[in-house]
N, C-alpha and C positions, 0 to 999 in steps of 0.2 A: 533529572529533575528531582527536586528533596520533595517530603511529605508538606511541608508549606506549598511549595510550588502547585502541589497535586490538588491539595484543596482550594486554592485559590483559585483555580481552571475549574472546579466543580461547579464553584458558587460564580464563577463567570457562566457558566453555562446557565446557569439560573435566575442571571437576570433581565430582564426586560429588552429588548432591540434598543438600540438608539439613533434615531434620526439622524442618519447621516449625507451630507452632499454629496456628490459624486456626479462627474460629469466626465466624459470624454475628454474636454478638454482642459483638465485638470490632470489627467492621464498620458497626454500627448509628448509633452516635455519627457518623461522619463521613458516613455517606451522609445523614442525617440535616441535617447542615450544608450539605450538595451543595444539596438543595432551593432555598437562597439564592441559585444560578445560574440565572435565569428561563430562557436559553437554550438548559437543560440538561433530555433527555428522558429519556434512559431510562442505566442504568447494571448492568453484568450481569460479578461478578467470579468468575473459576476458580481453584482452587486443587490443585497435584495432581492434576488431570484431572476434578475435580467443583465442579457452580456452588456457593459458598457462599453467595451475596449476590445479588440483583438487586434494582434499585428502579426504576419511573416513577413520571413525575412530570405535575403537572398534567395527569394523563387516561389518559399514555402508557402504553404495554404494549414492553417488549421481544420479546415475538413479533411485534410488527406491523411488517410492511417499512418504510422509509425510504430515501432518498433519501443513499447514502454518499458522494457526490463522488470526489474525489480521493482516498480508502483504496481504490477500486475499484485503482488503478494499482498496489497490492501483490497484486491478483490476476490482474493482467495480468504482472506479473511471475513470479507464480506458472505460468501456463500458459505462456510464454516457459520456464522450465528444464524443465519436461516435456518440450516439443518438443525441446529439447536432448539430453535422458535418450533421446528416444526414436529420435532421430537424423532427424528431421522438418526441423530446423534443424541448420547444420555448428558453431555454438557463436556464446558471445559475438564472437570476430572477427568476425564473417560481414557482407560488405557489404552493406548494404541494398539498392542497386542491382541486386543477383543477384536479386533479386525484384521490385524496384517500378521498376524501369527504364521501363517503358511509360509511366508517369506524371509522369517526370521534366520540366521544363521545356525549351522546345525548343532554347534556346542554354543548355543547365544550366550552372550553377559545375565545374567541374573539383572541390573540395572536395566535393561530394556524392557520390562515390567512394569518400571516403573515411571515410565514414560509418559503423560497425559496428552490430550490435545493441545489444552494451553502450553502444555513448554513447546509443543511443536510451535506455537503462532507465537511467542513471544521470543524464540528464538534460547530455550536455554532448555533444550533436550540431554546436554551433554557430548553426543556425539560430534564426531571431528569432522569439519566444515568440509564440504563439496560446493563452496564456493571459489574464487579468489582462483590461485593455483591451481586447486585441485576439481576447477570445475571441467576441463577439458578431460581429463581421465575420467571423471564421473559419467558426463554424458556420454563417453564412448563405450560405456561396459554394456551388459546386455540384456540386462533388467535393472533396470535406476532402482526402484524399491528396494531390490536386496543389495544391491550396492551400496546407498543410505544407511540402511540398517547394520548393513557388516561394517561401518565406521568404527575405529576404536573409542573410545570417551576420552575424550579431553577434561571435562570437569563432568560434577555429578548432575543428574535430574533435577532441575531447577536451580542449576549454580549459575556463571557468566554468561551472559549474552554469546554465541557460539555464530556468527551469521553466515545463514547456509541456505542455499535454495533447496537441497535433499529437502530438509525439513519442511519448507513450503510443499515440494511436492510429493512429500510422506501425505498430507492434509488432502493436496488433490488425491491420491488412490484411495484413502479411506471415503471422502466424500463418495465417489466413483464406486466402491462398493456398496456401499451403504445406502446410499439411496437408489444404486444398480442403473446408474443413468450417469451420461459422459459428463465431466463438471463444465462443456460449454453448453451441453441442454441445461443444463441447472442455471449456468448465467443467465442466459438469455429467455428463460422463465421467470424466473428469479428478478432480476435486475432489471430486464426487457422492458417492464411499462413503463419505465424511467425514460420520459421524452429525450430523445437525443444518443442514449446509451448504445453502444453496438461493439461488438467483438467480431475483428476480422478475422486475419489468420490465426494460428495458433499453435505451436507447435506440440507433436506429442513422442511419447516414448515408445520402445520398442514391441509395450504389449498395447499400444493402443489410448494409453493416460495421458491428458493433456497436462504438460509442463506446469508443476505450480510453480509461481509467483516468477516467470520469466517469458521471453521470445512470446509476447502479443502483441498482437498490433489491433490497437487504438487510434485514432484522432485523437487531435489536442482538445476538441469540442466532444468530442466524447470520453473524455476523461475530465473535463470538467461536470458532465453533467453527473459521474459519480460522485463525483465531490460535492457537487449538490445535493447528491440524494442523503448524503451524510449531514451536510451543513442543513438539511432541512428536517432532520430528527429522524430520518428514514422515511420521507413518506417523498413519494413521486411528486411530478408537478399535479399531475390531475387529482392529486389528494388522496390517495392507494399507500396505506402501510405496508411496504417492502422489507426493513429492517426494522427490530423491533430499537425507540430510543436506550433501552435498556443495554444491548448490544452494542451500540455507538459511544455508550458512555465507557462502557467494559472494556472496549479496542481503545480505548483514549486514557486512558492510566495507566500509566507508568508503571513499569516492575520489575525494567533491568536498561542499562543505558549502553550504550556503543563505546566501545575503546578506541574507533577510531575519530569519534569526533563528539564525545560525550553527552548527545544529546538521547533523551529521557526513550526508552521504548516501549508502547504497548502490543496490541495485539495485531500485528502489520501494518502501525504508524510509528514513524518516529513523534517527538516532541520538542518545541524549538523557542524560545522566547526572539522573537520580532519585532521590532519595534515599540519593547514594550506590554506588546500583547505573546500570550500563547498561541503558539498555530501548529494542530498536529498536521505531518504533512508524508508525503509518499517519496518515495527517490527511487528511481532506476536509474542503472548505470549510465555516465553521457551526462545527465542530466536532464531526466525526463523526473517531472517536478508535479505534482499535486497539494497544494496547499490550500488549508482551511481555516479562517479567522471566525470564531463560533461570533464572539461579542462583537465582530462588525457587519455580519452576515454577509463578510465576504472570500469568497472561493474564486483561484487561480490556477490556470493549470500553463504552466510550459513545457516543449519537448525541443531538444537538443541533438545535434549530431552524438551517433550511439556507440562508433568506431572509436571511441577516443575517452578514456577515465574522466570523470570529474572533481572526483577527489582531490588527489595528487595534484592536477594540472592547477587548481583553485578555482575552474570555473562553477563548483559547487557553492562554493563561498561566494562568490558573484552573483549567482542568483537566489541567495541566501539575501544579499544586500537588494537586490533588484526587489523582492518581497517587500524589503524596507522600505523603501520606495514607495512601491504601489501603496502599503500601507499607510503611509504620511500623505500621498495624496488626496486620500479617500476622508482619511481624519482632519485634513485642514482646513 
C-alpha cells in the first residue's frame, strides 16, 4: 500500500458510520455459492456489532475450535500493545536484546542489537525466515529462542519483509519474560472480557513458551469476536477499554508489504483493497481468514481445512473474492 493509500484508510477511520442494510438474506445467495470452496469450513459475518450470517459446511460448526495458524500472530500483536499501554514493555523501539540477551548466540552479529520489537511484529528483523521450508528444522531444535536468534541475516534491521513465525515467537518469550506470566495468562486476562473471545489449545516450546503467532485453536466465533474488539476501537462489548485505539491504529499502517502477494503489512495485519474499501485482515495457513472493514463496521471471520496451502492452490484468492462478496452485499 503507497502513502496515498495509508492516509486515505486514516481519514477512513475518521469518519462517521454509515447506515448500512444488511440482512441475512441478502447474504444467503453468496454464502450459498461459498459452499463450492471444498477447503472452506465455516463462515461467521458481523454487522454493527451483531452476527448476521454464519454458515458451515460439510459438518462444520463455527463454535468448534480450529487450528488458526498464522491469524494467531494478530493476537500476539494484540498482547504486545497491551504490554506497551501498560508499560510492561518501554515501546516499539525497545531492543530485543534488553530481554533475550541470554540467549543470544555466543559470537552474535553485532546487528542483533539492533533489533526492536517493532521489526519483530512487522516482520523485517532481518534474520532468515523459520517459516516456509525451514519451519520443520526450526521446531525440532531444542530451544526455538536461540535457534531464531542464531538465524543468519538475510537483509538489514528494518529492511524487507522477512515472514517468520521465529520472529512472532521471539515477541511471545519477551512478552513471557517481561511480564513473568505465560502469554496465554496474559490473553485470557487481557483479551478475556471480550464476550465470546477463548483460547483453546495451544502449543508450546520446549522450555514451556507458548508458540507465537501459530498451532491455536480458536473458533471461527471466537475469532470473530477479536476482530470485533479491533473493529470496535478496542473496547469490549460491555464497554471495558482492552486495547488502546492508539495501538489498533499503529498495527494498521503499513510499513513493509509481502513479496508474495504484495499486499501492504503492519503490525501482524496484512492490508488489502476489497471491494473498493480497505480491509486489514489476518491469514493463517489453509486459510483461516480474519477480516475487518473499519467504514462498514463490518468484521468476518472464516476458517478453512489447515492440511493444505492456500496460497499456491488459489484458494486464498477465493476468499479474497468471497470478502468481495460479502462486501457488496452489505453495500447494496
Amino acid at each position: 500500500m503507497d502513502r496515498r493509500s495509508a492516509l486515505s484508510f486514516a481519514l477512513l477511520l475518521a469518519l462517521p458510520r454509515t447506515a448500512l442494510g444488511a440482512s441475512a438474506a441478502s447474504l444467503a445467495p453468496v454464502l450459498d455459492r461459498a459452499a463450492g470452496l471444498r477447503p472452506l469450513k465455516t463462515v461467521v459475518i458481523s454487522h454493527k456489532g451483531e452476527i448476521i450470517a454464519e454458515r458451515g459446511y460439510r459438518g462444520h460448526k463455527a463454535s468448534a475450535a480450529t487450528n488458526i495458524k498464522s491469524a494467531s500472530k494478530s493476537v500476539i500483536s494484540a498482547l504486545v500493545g497491551v504490554a506497551i499501554d501498560k508499560g510492561i514493555l518501554a515501546g516499539i523501539d525497545q531492543p530485543i536484546t534488553s530481554v533475550l540477551e541470554a540467549d543470544l548466540p555466543a559470537k552474535a552479529d553485532p546487528r542483533l542489537f539492533k533489533i526492536t520489537v517493532g521489526n519483530l511484529l512487522s516482520m523485517q528483523a532481518g534474520l532468515g525466515r523459520t517459516s516456509g521450508a525451514n519451519y520443520g528444522r526450526w521446531v525440532q531444535s531444542k530451544n526455538w529462542v536461540r535457534t531464531a536468534l542464531a538465524q543468519p541475516f538475510d537483509d538489514e534491521p528494518g529492511g524487507a519483509m522477512l515472514y517468520s513465525t521465529g520472529s512472532s515467537h521471539l515477541l511471545s518469550a519477551i512478552l513471557t519474560r517481561t511480564a513473568k506470566r505465560s502469554t496465554l495468562e496474559l490473553a485470557r486476562e487481557w483479551l478475556g472480557p471480550q464476550e465470546g473471545f477463548a483460547i483453546g489449545d495451544w502449543q508450546r516450546d520446549p522450555q514451556g513458551i507458548y508458540l507465537g503467532g501459530n498451532q491455536m485453536a480458536m473458533s471461527a466465533r471466537s475469532l470473530l469476536a477479536f476482530g470485533e474488539l479491533y473493529r470496535n476501537t478496542g473496547r469490549a462489548r460491555n464497554g471495558r477499554q482492552l486495547i488502546s485505539p492508539q495501538w489498533i491504529e499503529t498495527s494498521w499502517e503499513p510499513r513493509t508489504n509481502s513479496r508474495f502477494t504484495g499486499d501492504g503489512y503492519g503490525y501482524g495485519w496484512f492490508m488489502r483493497e476489497i471491494a473498493g474499501h480497505t480491509v486489514p485482515y489476518a491469514w493463517g495457513f489453509g486459510g483461516q481468514m480474519l477480516y475487518i472493514a473499519p467504514s462498514l463496521d463490518l468484521t468476518v471471520a472464516m476458517t478453512s481445512d489447515d492440511s493444505s496451502p492456500a496460497g499456491r492452490t488459489g484458494h486464498r484468492s477465493n476468499l479474497h473474492d468471497l470478502m468481495g462478496e460479502i462486501v457488496q452485499a452489505i453495500t447494496s
